[in-house]
VEXDREN-2710 file (C-alpha; in Angstrom, 1 decimal):
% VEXDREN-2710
k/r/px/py/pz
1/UNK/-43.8/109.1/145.1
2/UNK/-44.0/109.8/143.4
3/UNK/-45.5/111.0/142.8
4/UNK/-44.2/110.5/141.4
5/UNK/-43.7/108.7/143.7
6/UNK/-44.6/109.6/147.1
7/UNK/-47.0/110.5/148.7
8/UNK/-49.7/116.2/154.8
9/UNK/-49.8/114.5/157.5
10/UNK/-47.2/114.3/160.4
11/UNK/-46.8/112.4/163.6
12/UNK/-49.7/112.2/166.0
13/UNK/-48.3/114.6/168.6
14/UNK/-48.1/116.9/165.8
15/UNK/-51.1/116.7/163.8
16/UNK/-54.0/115.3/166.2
17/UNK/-56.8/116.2/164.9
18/UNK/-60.2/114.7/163.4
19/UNK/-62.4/115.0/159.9
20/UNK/-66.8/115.8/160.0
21/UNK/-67.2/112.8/157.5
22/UNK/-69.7/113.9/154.9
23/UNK/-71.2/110.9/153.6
24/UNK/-71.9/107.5/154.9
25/UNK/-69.0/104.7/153.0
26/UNK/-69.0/101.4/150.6
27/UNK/-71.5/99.0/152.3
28/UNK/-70.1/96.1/150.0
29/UNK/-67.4/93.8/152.6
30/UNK/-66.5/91.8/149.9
31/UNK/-68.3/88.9/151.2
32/UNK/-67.9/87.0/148.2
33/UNK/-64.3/86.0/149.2
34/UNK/-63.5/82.6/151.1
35/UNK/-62.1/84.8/154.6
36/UNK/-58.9/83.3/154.4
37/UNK/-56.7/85.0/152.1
38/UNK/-55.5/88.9/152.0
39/UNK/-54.1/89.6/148.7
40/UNK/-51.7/92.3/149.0
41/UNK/-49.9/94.6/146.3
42/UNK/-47.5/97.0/147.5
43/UNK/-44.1/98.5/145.6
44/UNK/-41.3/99.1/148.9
45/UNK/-38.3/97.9/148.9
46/UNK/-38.1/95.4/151.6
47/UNK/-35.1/97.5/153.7
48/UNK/-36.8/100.3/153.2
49/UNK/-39.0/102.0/156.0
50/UNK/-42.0/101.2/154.9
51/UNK/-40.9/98.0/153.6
52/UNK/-39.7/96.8/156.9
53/UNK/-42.6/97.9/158.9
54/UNK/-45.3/96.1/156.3
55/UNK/-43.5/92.7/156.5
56/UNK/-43.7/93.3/160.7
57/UNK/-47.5/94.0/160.0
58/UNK/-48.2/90.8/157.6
59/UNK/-46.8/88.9/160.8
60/UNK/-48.9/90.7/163.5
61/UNK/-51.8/89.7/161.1
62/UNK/-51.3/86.6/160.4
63/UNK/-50.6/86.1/164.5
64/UNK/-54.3/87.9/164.9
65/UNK/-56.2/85.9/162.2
66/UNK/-55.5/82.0/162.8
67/UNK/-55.4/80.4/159.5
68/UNK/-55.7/83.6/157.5
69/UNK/-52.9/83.7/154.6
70/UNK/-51.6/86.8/153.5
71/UNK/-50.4/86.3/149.6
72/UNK/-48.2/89.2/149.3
73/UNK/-47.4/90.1/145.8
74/UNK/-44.2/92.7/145.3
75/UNK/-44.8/94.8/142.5
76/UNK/-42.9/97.8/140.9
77/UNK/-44.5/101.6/141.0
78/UNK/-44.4/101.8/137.2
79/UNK/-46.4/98.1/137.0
80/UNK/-49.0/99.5/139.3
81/UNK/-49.1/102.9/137.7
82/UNK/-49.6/101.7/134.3
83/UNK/-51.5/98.2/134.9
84/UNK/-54.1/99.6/137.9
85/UNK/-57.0/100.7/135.6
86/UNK/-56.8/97.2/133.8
87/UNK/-56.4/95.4/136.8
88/UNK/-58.6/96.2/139.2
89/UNK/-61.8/96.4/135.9
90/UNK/-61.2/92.3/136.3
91/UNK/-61.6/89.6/138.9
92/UNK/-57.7/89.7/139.1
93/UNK/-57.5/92.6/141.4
94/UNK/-55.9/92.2/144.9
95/UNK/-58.1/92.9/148.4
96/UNK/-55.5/95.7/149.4
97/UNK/-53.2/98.0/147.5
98/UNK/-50.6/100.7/147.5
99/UNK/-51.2/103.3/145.1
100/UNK/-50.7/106.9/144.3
101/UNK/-52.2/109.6/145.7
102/UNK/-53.6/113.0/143.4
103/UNK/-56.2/113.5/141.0
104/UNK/-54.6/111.7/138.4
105/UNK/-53.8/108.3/139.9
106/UNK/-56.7/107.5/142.7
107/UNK/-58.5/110.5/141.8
108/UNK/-58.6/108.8/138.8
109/UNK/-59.8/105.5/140.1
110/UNK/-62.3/106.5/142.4
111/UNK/-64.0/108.6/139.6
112/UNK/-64.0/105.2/137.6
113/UNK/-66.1/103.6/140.2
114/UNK/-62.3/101.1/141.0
115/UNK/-62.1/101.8/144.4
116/UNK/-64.1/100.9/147.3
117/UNK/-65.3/103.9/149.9
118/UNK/-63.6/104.0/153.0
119/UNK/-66.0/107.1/154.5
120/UNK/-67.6/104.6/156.9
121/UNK/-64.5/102.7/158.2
122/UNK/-62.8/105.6/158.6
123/UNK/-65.6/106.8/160.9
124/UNK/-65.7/103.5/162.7
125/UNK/-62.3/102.5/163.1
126/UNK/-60.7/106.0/163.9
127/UNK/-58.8/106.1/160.9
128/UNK/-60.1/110.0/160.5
129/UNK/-58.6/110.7/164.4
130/UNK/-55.6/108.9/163.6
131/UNK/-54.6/111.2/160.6
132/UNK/-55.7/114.7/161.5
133/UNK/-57.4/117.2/159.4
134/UNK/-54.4/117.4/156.7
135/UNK/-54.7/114.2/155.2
136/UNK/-58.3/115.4/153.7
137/UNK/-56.2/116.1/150.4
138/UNK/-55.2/113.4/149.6
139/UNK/-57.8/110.7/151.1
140/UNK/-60.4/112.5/150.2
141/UNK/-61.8/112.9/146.5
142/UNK/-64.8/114.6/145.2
143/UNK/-67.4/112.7/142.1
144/UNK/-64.8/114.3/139.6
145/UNK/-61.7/112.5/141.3
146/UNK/-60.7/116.1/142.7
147/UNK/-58.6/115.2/146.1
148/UNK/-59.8/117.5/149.2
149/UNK/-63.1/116.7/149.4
150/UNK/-66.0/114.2/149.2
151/UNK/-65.2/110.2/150.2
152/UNK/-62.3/108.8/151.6
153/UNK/-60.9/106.7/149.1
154/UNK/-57.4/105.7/150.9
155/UNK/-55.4/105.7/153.9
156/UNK/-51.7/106.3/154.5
157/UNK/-49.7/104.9/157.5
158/UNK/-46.8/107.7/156.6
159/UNK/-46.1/110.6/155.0
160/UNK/-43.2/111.7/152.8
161/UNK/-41.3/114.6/151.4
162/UNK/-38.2/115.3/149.3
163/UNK/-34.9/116.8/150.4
164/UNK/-31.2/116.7/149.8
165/UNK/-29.1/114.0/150.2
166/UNK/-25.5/114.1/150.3
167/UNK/-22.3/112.1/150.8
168/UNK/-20.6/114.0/153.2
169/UNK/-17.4/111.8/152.6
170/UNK/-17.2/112.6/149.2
171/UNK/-17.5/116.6/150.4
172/UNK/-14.6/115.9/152.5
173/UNK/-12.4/114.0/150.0
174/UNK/-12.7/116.6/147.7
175/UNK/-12.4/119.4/149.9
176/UNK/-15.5/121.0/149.0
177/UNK/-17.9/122.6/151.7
178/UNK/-21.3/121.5/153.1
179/UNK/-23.8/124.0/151.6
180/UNK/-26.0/125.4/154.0
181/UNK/-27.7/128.0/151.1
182/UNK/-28.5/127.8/147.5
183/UNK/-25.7/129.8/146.4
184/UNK/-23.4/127.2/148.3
185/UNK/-25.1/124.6/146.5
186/UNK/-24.3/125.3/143.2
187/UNK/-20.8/126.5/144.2
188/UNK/-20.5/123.1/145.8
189/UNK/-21.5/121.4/142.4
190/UNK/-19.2/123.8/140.1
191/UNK/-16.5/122.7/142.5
192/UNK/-17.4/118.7/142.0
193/UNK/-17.4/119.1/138.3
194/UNK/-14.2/120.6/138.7
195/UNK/-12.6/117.7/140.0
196/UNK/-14.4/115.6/137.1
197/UNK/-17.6/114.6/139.3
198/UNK/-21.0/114.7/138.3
199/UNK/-22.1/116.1/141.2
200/UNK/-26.3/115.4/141.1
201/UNK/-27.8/111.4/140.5
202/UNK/-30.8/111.8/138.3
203/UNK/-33.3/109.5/136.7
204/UNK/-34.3/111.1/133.0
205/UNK/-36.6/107.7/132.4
206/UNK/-38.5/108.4/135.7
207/UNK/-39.7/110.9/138.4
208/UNK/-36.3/112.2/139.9
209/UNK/-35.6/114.6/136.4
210/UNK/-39.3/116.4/136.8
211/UNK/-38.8/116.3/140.5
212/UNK/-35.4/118.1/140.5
213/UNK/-37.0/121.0/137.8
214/UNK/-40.5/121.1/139.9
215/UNK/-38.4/121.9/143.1
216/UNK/-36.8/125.0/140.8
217/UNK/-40.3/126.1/140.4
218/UNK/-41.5/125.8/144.0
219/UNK/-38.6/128.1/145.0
220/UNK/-40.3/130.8/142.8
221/UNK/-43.3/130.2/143.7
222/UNK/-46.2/130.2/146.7
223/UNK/-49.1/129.1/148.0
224/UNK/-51.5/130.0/145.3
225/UNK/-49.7/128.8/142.5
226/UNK/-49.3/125.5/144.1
227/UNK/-53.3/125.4/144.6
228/UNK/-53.9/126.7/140.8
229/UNK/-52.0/124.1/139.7
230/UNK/-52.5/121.4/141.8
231/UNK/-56.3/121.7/142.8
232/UNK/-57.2/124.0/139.6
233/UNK/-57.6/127.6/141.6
234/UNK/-56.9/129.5/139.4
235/UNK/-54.9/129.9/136.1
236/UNK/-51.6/127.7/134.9
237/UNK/-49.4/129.5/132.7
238/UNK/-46.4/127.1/131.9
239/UNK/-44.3/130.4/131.0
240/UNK/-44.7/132.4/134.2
241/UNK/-41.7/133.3/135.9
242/UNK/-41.4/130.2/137.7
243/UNK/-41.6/127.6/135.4
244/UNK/-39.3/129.6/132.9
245/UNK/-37.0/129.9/135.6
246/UNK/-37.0/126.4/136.6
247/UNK/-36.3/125.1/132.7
248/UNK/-33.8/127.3/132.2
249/UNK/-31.9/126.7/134.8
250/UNK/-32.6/122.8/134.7
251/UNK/-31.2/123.2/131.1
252/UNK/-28.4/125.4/132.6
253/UNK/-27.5/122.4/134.9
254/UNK/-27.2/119.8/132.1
255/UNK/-25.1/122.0/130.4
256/UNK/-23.0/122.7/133.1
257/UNK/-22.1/119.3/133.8
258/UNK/-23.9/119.1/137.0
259/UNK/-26.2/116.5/135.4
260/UNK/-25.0/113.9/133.0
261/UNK/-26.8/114.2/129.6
262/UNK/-26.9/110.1/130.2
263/UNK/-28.8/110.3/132.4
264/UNK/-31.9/111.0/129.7
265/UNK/-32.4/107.1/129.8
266/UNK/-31.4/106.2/133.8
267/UNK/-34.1/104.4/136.2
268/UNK/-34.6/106.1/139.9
269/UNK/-33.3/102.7/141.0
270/UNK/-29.9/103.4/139.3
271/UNK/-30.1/106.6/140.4
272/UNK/-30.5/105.7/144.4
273/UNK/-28.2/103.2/144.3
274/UNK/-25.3/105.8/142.6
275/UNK/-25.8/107.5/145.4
276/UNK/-25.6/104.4/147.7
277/UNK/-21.9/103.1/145.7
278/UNK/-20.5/106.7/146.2
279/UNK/-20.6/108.2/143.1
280/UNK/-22.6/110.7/143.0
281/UNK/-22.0/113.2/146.1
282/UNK/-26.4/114.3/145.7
283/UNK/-29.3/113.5/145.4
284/UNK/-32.8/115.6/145.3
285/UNK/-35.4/112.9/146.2
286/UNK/-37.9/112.0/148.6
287/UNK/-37.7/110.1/152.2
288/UNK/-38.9/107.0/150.8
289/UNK/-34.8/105.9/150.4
290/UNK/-33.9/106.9/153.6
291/UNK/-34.2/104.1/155.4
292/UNK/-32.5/102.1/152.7
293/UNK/-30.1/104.4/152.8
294/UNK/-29.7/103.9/156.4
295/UNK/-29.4/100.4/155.8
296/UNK/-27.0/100.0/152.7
297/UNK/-25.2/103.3/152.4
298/UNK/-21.3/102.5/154.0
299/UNK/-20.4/106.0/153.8
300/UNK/-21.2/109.0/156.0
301/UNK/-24.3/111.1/154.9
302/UNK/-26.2/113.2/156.2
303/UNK/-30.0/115.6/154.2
304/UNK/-30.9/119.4/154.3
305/UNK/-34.4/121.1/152.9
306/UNK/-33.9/122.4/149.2
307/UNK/-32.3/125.8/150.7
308/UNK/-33.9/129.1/149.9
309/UNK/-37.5/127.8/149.3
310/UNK/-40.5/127.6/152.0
311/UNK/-41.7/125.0/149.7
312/UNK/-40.7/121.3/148.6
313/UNK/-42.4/117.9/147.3
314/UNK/-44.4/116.2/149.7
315/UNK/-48.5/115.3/151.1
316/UNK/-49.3/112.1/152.9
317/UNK/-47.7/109.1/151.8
318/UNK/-48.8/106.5/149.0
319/UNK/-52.6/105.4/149.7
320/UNK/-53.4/101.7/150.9
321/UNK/-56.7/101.7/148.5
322/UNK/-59.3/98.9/148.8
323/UNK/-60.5/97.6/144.7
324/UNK/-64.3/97.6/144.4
325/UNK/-63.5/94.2/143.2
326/UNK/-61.8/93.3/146.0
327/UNK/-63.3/89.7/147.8
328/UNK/-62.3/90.1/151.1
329/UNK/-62.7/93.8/152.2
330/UNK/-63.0/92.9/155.9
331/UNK/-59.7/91.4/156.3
332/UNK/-58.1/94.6/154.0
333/UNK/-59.4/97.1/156.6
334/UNK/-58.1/94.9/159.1
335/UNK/-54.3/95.4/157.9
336/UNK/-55.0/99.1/157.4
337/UNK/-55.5/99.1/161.2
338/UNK/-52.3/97.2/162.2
339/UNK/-50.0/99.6/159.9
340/UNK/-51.7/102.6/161.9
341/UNK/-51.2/100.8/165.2
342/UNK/-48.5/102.2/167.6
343/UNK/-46.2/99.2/167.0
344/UNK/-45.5/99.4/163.5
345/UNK/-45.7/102.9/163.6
346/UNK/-42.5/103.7/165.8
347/UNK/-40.8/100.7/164.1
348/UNK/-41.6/102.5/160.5
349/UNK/-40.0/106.1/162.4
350/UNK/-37.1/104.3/163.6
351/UNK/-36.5/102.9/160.5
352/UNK/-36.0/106.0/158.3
353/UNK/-40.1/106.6/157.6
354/UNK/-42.0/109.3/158.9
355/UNK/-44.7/107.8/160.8
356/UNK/-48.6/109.4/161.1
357/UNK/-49.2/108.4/164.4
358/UNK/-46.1/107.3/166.5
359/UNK/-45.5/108.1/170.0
360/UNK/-42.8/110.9/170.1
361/UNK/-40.5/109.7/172.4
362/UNK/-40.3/106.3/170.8
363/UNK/-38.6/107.4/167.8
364/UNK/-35.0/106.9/169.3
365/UNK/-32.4/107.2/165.9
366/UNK/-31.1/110.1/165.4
367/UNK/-31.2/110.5/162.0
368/UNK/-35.1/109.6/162.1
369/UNK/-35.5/112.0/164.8
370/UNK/-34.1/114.7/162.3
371/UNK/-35.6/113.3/159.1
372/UNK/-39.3/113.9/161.6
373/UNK/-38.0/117.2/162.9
374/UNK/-37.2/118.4/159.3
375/UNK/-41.1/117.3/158.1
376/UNK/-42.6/119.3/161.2
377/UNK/-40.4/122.8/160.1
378/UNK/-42.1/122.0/156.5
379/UNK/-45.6/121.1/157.8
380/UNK/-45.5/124.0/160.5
381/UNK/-44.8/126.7/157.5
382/UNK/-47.3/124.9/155.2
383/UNK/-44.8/123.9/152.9
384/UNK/-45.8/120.7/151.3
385/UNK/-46.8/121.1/147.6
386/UNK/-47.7/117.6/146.5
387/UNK/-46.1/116.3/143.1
388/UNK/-45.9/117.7/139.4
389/UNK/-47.5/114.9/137.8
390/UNK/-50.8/115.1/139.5
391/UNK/-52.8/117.3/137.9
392/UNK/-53.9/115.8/135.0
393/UNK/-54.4/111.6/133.9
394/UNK/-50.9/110.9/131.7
395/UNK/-49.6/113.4/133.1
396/UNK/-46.5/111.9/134.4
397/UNK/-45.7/110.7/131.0
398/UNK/-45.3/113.5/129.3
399/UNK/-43.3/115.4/132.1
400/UNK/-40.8/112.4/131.6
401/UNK/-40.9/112.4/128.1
402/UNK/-40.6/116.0/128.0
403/UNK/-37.9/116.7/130.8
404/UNK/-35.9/114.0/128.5
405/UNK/-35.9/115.9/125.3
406/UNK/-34.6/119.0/127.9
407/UNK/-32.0/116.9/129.3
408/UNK/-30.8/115.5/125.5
409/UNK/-31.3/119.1/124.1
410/UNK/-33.5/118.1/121.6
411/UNK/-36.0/120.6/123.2
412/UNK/-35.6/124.1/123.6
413/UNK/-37.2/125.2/127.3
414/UNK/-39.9/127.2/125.1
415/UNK/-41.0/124.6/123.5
416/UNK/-40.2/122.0/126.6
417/UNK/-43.4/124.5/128.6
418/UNK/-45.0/124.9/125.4
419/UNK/-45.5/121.0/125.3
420/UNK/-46.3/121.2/129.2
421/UNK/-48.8/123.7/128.5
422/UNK/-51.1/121.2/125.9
423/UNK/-51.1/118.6/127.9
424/UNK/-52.1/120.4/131.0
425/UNK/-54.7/122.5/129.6
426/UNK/-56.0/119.2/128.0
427/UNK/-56.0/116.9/130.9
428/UNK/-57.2/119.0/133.7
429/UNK/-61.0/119.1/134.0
430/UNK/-62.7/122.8/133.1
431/UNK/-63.8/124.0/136.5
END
């Protein structure tokens, strides 16, 4: 997510690979709790990939621990983003968890002293093996809460990353052409407004707004400015060419029609599921939906990378973190094991995820097979440049509330980067 929302790892075949562990883990196995109940927060849709494949693994747990209950609590990303801190500082928090990956989110945590270290169960289960060398970024996280080095502080069973969706029905109703470059892009959405369509579903109260005007940024941008902004190498000047290219022509969209100035206010649910009714021919978000859309879309569709960029949104998936307050830690790294097992790791491919470590040739739909293929041309050309709101604690808030005022017009882009640039500079730790 996200980050926002989601969220570099790829399937096994592609990314085998192991980790030198630096530093023995958490000791603590929660012994305090009574062994037969897992706790377990987590914020997927149930028809969604990851969704589908977590319900299969509550089963092949409970089926592998006689008289163990798993008490499966289904909670939103917003609840967990905003309510974690709180939660797990109490006796309330659950034995396992989904959360966010970056420095601002289990970064965050881990530097809090929330989250219980992994290091020695990912030595001893394999769980370092599994993963490869690229999920180190976003695992890992240093006594600052810096990701890409020091302790493992959470595992993903998939990885994500953001592309284009679109309805090619709608393409063909209105005559318009699949794009296959930027320039056919916006040609495609000048034609859609055209016909009176607002050609691009966006969520102004969420992620998808700052995810749409960070992806105008990547396409200006490379390597080491994603690593100065994301892991603080180097310097983050909010009015460089690629941010200032990337709010002007997000305000340029809004005022071209292409998104609706309404849109200040929508949820990323309303925003995925405009795309699911048919009405709104694209959508720029992140592989998470694709297996819902597989499931509930009734139209033909079909995704391309952002075109004319080497880089997009993306890193391993969401992190299944154990609380330092968690009572029984045993049976939590026990589920962590089934979602990496081969099982629920081809059913999540099949199902519109993109798995960590499948076996190849059991990935058999051919949309998966591309949604895969597509990661692997992004991970083989290093293209994964996590998520804009990970920099910094609170960071996500403001890039909403910000990206809003750009979308109303109430904020000129100057002062839109200007706002960026305060609460960047005052967020980030000095290095």
């Amino acid at each position: 997510m996200l980050t926002a929302r989601r969220r570099v790892v790829a399937t096994a075949v592609i990314l085998a690979g192991s980790l030198l562990l630096t530093s023995c883990g958490d000791s603590d196995s929660g012994s305090g709790g009574d062994g037969k109940t897992l706790r377990l927060w987590h914020y997927e849709a149930p028809n969604s990939a990851m969704g589908v494949a977590w319900t299969e693994a509550i089963k092949e747990f409970e089926a592998k621990h006689p008289g163990v209950e798993v008490k499966f609590e289904e909670k939103s990303f917003e609840q967990i983003q905003k309510t974690a801190p709180m939660v797990l500082n109490s006796s309330d928090a659950p034995d396992l968890m989904e959360y966010n990956k970056g420095n601002a989110t289990a970064g965050l945590l881990s530097k809090q002293g929330l989250l219980t270290d992994l290091s020695a169960e990912a030595d001893k289960r394999g769980w370092d093996d599994k993963l490869g060398a690229g999920v180190r970024t976003t695992s890992t996280y240093d006594e600052n809460g810096v990701m890409g080095s020091g302790n493992w502080y959470g595992v993903p069973n998939y990885a994500e990353y953001t592309m284009v969706f679109y309805n090619k029905d709608l393409f063909e109703k209105y005559g318009i052409a699949e794009p296959t470059s930027f320039d056919e892009l916006t040609a495609a959405m000048d034609a859609f407004v055209a016909k009176g369509v607002t050609p691009l579903a966006n969520a102004g109260a969420e992620y998808i707004a700052h995810q749409y005007l960070y992806q105008l940024a990547l396409s200006r941008a490379d390597r080491s400015w994603v690593d100065a902004y994301e892991l603080y190498q180097g310097e983050t000047d909010f009015h460089d060419a690629a941010w200032t290219y990337a709010a002007d022509t997000f305000a340029d969209w809004v005022d071209k029609g292409y998104i609706a100035k309404t849109s200040s206010g929508t949820k990323a649910e309303a925003a995925g599921v405009s795309f699911i009714r048919g009405d709104a021919p694209i959508l720029f978000s992140g592989s998470w939906w694709y297996g819902r859309f597989q499931d509930e879309a009734e139209f033909d569709w079909s995704t391309f990378l952002w075109p004319g960029s080497d880089l997009t949104l993306g890193s391993g998936g969401n992190l299944w973190v154990v609380p330092k307050n968690a009572s029984n830690k045993e049976l939590a790294y026990d589920f962590i094991d089934i979602t990496l097992s081969k099982g629920i790791q081809n059913l999540l491919g099949n199902k519109g995820g993109v798995p960590v470590a499948a076996d190849a040739g059991a990935i058999t739909d051919p949309r998966s097979k591309k949604l895969i293929e597509d990661f692997n041309t992004l991970s083989d050309r290093d293209g994964l440049a996590f998520y804009p709101d990970w920099p910094a604690p609170g960071f996500y808030d403001v890039l909403v509330s910000e990206t809003q005022k750009l979308i109303t017009g109430s904020a000129s882009t100057d002062a839109y980067l200007d706002a960026l640039q305060e609460a960047y500079d005052k967020g980030v730790p000095k290095r």
